[in-house]
N, C-alpha and C positions, 0 to 999 in steps of 0.2 A: 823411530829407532830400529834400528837392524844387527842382528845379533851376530857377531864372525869368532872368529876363532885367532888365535896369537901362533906363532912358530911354538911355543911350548905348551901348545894344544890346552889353552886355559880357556873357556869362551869370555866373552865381552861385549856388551851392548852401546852402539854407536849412533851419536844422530847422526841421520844422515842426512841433513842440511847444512850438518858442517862439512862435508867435502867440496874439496876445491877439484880434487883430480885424482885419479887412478892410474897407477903405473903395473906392469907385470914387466922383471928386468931380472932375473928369471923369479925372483919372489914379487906378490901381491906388495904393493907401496900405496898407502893412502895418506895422500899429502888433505890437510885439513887447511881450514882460511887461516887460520892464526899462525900457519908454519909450520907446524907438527907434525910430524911423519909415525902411521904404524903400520908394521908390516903385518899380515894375515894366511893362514893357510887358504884360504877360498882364491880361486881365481877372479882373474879382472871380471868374465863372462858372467860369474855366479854373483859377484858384488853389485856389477850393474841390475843386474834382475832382480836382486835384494831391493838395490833402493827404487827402482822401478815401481814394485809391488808395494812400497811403504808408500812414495808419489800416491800410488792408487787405493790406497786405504782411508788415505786425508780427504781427497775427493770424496770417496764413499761417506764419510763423517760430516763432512760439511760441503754436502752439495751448492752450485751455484744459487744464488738468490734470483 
């Protein structure tokens, strides 16, 4: 889960294994697998590194067998 923020500066907590794609068009667009779109104050830059570091948490938790 990675935590962003909304255009009306609310924060919000997202999995982020449901992202399908990320757009910056000039606002942050995170399109989800089911279709759904929300926009974020965080840039594309800062989203990918969000879910990068979530990626590298799961590893940490359950290392390979």
């Amino acid at each position: 889960m990675i935590t962003l923020t909304r255009l009306n500066h609310k924060r919000f907590v997202l999995n982020a294994e449901l992202i399908r794609s990320v757009e910056e068009n000039p606002d942050t667009t995170i399109t989800l697998i089911n279709g759904d779109h929300v926009i974020v104050r965080e840039n594309m830059q800062d989203v990918v590194r969000l879910v990068i570091e979530y990626g590298r948490c799961l590893r940490y938790l359950f290392p390979p067998t």
